[in-house]
C-alpha positions, -999 to +999 in steps of 0.1 A: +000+000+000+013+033-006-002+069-010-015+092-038+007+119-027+043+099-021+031+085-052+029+116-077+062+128-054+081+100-069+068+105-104+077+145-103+109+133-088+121+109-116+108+132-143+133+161-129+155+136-130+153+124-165+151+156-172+183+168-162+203+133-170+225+133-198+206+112-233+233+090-225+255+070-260+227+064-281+223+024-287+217+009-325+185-005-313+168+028-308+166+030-348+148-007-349+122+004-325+088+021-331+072+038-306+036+042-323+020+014-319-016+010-313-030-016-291+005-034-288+029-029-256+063-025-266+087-044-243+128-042-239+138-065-219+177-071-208+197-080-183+204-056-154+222-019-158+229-027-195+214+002-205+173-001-206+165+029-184+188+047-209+170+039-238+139+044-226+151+083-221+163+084-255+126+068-266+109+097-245+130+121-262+121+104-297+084+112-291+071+142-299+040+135-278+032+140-236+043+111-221+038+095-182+073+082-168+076+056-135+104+034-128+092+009-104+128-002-094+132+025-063+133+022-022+099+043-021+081+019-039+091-013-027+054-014-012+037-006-045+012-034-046-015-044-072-041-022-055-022+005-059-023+007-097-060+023-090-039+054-074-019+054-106-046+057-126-058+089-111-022+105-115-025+094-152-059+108-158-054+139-143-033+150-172-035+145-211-009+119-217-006+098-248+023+072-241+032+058-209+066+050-201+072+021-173+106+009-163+106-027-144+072-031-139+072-064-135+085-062-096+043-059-087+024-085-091-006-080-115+016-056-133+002-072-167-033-064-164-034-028-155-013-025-191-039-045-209-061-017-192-042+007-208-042-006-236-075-008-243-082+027-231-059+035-262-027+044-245+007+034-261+029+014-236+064+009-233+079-016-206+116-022-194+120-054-172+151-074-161+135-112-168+129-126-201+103-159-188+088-137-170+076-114-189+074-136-220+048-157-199+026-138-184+023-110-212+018-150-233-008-154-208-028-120-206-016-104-232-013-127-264-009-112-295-010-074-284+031-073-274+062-065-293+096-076-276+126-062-281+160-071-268+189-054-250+224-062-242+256-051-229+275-032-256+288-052-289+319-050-301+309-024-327+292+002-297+321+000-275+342+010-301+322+038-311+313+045-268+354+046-265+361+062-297+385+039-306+394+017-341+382-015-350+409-042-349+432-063-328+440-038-299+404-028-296+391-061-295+415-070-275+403-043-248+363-057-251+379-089-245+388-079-212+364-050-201+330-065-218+301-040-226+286-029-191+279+008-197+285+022-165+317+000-158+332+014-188+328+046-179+339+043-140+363+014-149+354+001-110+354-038-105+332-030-074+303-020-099+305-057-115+304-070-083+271-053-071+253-064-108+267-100-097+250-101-061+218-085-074+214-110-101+218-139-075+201-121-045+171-103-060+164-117-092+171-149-081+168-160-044+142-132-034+122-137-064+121-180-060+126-173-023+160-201-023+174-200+012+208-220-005+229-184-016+260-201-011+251-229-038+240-205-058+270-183-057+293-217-062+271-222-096+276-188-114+315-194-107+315-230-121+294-215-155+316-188-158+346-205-158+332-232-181+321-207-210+318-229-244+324-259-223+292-285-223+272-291-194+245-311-176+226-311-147+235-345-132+276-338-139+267-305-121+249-318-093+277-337-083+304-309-086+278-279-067+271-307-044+236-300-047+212-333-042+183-331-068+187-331-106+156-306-106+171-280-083+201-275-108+176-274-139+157-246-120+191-228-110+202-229-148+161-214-159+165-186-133+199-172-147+188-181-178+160-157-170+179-126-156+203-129-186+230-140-173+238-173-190+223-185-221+225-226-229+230-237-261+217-269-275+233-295-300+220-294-334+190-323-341+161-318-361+144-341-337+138-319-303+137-348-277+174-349-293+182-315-284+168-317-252+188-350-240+223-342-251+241-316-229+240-279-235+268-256-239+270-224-218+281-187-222+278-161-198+265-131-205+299-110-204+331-108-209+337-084-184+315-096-157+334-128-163+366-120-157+355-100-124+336-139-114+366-160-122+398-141-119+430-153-121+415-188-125+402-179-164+430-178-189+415-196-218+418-170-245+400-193-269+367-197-246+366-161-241+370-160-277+340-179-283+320-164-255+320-131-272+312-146-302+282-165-290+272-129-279+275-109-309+256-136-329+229-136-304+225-096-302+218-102-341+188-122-329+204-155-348+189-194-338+222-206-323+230-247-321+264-264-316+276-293-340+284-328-331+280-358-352+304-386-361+328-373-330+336-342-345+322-309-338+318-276-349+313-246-325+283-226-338+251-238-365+241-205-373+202-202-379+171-178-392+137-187-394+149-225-388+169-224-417+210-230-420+230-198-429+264-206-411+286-234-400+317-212-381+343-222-357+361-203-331+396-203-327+418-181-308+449-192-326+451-219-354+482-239-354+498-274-357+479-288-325+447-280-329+443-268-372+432-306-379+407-307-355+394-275-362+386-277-401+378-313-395+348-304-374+340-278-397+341-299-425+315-325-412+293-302-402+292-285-437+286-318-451+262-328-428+243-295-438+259-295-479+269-261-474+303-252-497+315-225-476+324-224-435+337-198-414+365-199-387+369-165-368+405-161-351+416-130-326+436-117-356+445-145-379+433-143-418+433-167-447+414-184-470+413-229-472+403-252-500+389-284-494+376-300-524+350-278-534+346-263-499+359-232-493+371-217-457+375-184-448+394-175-416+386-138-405+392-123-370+366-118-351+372-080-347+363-077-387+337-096-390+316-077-362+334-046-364+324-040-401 
């Protein structure tokens, strides 16, 4: 329960505020999104302090109509509940505005029905939240058909260039290696800042939110996945290594940082389903950055981090993502759209003596195994071109592909 008049305090105070914030470096996303829809909510959804409240500034400053702003993610309205959207209502009414403007509204429960309210009163809604299930399913569930979603994430390669004015190539990507996208980290270049993101991921997306009294397990979990980026998983082999006792706690562990963004598992490639779901996943975590502050000194893999990024640039292009591995071989990435094949790529750091054979011999399967005549292998700065038959292999770094 809260009142009308802290209510319409807060409101006037985070207006001021946007008002007098800086528009922030403007993301490529803000030129795919439409603002005017009618009868749809738009929703960006991302993981945590990669940027959303930022865009959704630059989206009020877009419109050229009167807008309503409220971030529900503040101390004075941690007792905002459902009843309360009836004193919103009145704040809303009392002046002429055409879009509303909401920033983590799903923290209240019954968020989703007051914007179907809205929407059929003919307002234009825009939504930021921090958890992808979440609002998938219950916008699914009251909501179907009359939502657009769009995605966020820490900066790619190509916007941290541009955010740190700096050239594409090796030295560059070498620095995103390290420092990852994380907007404000980037700019205050304090570890303490990835720290914070890390315990209010676990603490209040995760353990508040599914009320798990087991922190420490949880915390030993994000430390195992992000040292094992690209490396395959399972829930029984991780079980036994968290030291956890049921098979179905890890699953739901794995679905609620898969939720708040923070990992993202990757499937092998089957055309059969119950295939995909009873072979191990691989896993990437969501930063490169944010992963180095988890593991420390204890991650040196160049190639993993290598492939990590990767994973992440393909998925920021909203690509189907599978891993390869038939006949013992395996290729890192089956690039998809719309179901259909458009890549076979590998990812290697370095290719030399020890590992070249296994690298274009995976590759090689897997472009037979889709009859596709030309593969990819990205490198941290290596470049060349590899015939095999009629197959044809190019080898670009990783910086020029997604720095183009």
């Amino acid at each position: 329960m809260i009142k009308k008049s802290t209510l319409a305090e807060v409101v006037e105070q985070q207006h001021l505020l946007q008002l007098n914030t800086d528009i922030g470096y403007r993301r490529d996303l803000l030129s795919e999104i439409n603002i005017n829809l009618n009868d749809f909510a738009l929703i960006i959804s991302g993981i945590r302090r990669c940027g959303k409240s930022t865009l959704l500034k630059q989206l009020m400053e877009k419109t050229k109509k009167k807008y309503f702003f409220l971030n529900f993610d503040t101390a004075r309205l941690y007792t905002f509940a459902s009843d309360d959207f009836a004193l919103l209502d009145e704040l809303i009414a009392e002046k002429d505005y055409k879009i509303l403007f909401f920033d983590e509204i799903q923290v209240v429960d019954g968020w989703e029905l007051f914007v179907r309210q809205k929407l059929d009163e003919g307002y234009r809604v825009v939504l930021t939240g921090s958890n992808a299930t979440l609002l998938s399913k219950e916008l699914g569930t009251k909501l179907t058909g009359r939502h657009i979603t769009k995605e966020l994430f820490p900066f790619s390669y190509g916007e941290f260039c541009a955010f740190k004015t700096l050239k594409t190539g090796a030295a560059s990507f070498s620095d995103y290696l390290n420092s990852g996208g994380f907007p404000a980290f980037l700019k205050e270049q304090n570890i303490d800042l990835h720290s914070a993101l890390l315990d209010d991921i676990i603490y209040r997306d995760v353990a508040v939110r599914h009320n798990i009294k087991d922190v420490h397990s949880l915390k030993h979990l994000v430390l195992f996945l992000a040292s094992n980026v690209g490396n395959l998983i399972s829930a029984t082999k991780l079980k036994q290594l968290i030291g956890i006792k049921s098979t179905a706690t890890i699953l739901e562990y794995l679905s609620f940082f898969e939720q708040s963004y923070l990992i993202q598992l990757v499937p092998k490639f089957s055309y059969s389903y119950k295939v995909q779901v009873a072979n191990p996943r691989k896993v990437y975590f969501i930063d490169s950055g944010l992963q180095n502050a988890v593991t420390g000194s204890f991650n040196n893999d160049n190639g993993r981090k290598l492939e990590n990024v990767v994973f992440w640039e393909l998925r920021r292009l909203q690509k189907e993502l599978f891993y390869y591995n038939e006949n013992g071989k395996e290729c890192d990435f089956v690039v998809c759209r719309n179901k259909a094949v458009e890549q076979v790529m590998q990812v290697c750091y370095e290719l030399n003596t020890d590992n070249e054979r296994r690298e274009i011999d995976g590759l090689i399967d897997a472009m037979d195994f889709f009859k596709t005549a030309e593969g990819l292998i990205l490198t941290y700065a290596q470049e060349d071109v590899i015939s095999h038959g009629n197959k044809r292999i190019k080898v670009i770094p990783a910086f020029r592909y997604f720095g183009s």
